[in-house]
N, C-alpha and C positions, 0 to 999 in steps of 0.2 A: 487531676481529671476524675479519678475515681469519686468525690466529694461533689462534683460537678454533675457526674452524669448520675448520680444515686439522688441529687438534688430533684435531674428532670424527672426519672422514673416516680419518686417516690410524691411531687407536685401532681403530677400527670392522672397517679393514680386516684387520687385525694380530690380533683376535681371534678373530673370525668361522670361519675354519679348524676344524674338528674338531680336538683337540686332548687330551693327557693332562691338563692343569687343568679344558677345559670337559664334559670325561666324567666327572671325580671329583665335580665343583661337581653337575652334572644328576643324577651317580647315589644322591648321598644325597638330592635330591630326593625321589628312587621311594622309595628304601631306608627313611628314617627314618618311624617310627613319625606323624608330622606336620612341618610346615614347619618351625615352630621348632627342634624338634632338629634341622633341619639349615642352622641357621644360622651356628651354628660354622664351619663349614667354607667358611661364602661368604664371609663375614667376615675370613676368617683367608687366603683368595686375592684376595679386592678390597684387606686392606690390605696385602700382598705385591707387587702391582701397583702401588700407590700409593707404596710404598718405590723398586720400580728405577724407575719411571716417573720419581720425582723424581732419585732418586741417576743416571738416566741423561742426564736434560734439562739437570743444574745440574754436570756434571762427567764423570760418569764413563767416559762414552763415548768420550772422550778418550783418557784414560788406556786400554783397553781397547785400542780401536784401533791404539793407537801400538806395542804391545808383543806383536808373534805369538806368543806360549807363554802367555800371558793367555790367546786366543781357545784354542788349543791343548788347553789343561786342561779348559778349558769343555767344552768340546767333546766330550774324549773319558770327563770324569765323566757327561755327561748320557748318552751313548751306551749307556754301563755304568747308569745306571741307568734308560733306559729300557726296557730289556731286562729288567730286574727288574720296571720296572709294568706290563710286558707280560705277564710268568707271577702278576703276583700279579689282576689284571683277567681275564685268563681264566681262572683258578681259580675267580672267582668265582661265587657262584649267583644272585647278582641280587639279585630280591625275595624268591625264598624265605628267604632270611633273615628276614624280617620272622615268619613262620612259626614261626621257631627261636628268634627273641629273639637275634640276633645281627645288630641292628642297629651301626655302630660308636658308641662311645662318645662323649662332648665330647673329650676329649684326642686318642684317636688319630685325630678325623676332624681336628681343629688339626694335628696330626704329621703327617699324609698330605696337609694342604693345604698345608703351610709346605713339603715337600718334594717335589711336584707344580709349586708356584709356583717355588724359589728353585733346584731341581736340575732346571729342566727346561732344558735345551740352548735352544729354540725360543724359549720365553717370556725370555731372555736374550738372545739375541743378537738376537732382532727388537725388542727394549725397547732396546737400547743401540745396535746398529747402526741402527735405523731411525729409532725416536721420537729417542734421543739426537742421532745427525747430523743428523735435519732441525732440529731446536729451535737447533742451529747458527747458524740463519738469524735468529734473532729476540734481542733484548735487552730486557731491564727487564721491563717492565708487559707484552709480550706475550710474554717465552719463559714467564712464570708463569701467562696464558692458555690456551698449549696446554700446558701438563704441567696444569692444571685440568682442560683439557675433554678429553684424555686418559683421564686420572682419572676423570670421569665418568660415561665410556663403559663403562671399567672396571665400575665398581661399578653399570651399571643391567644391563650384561648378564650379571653371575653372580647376581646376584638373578632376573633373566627367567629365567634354568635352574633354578634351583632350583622355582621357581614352577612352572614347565613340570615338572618333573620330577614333584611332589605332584600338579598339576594331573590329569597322565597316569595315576598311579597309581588317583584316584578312578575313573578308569572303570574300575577293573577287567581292565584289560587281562592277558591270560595273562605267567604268569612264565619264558614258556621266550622269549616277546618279548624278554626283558629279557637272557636269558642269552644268546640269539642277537646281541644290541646288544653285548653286553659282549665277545665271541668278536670279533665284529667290529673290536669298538675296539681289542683284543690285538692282532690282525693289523696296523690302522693301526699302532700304536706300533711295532710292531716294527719295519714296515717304514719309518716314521720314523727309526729306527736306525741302519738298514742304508743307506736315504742321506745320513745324517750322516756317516758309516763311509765311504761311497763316495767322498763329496766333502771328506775331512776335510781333503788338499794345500790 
């Protein structure tokens, strides 16, 4: 139990952050036409989580750790592309899409979540640095405890955004709400960026 519930705390804490995955997961919330279509895209970031969570708990983190030009790379691919989900997030108009019929597709919201999930600098090195070395700690029946309840966490909290997202949309809230959030979230990433960039030594 202790493995378990040191799992959820320590998931919990590691996503909660505003973030590039839990602004994509919440915006096709709003964006899509109903919940379902945008399920795709929660689906396709819980089980992205569910990939480094495991490859992080049962190895990898090791391997990463040990080798500076691993973190290195990481480091400076996600930099480079956070800066691009920066200009493509504040281009955006939100919900007036919904308007225009240019909600995204099934595919490119899977494209946009597999590369929000697996190129995002953050969601890598706090999945490998954090969850990896702590599970460190544990062997057999409980390091597979906490990569579960990891995992868990994972998957109830991009589901609660997406929900939240739809949920918000029913009221009717105005679209420039939405395009103000979005402006917003440009900024965070960027500035995301820029202290990856600052601390990259």
């Amino acid at each position: 139990m202790q493995a378990f519930v040191h799992g959820i705390i320590l998931a919990f804490g590691l996503i909660l952050p505003l973030g590039v995955q839990n602004i994509f997961v919440f915006s096709q919330g709003v964006t899509q036409p109903n919940i379902y279509k945008a399920l795709p895209a929660t689906l396709a970031a819980a089980l992205c989580d569910t990939l480094l969570i495991f490859l992080a708990v049962f190895g990898l983190s090791i391997i990463v750790l040990q080798f500076e030009w691993i973190r290195l790379i990481l480091l400076i691919s996600g930099i480079l592309f956070l800066c691009y989900m920066g200009k493509v997030i504040w281009s955006s108009v939100g919900v007036t899409n919904l308007e225009e019929g240019r909600a995204l597709p099934i595919k490119q919201q899977i494209l946009f979540a597999l590369s929000v999930s697996l190129l995002n600098p953050h969601a890598l090195l706090d999945t490998v640095g954090v969850i990896g070395t702590s599970a460190l700690k544990y062997k057999g029946i409980d390091q597979i405890l906490f990569a579960t309840a990891s995992v868990g966490v994972s998957w109830v909290w991009f589901f609660s955004l997406t929900i939240t997202g739809a949920y918000l949309k029913k009221l009717h809230i105005s679209g420039k709400v939405f395009i103000v959030f979005n402006k917003l979230s440009a900024l965070f990433i960027w500035g995301t960026a820029i202290y990856l960039l600052i601390n990259l030594d």
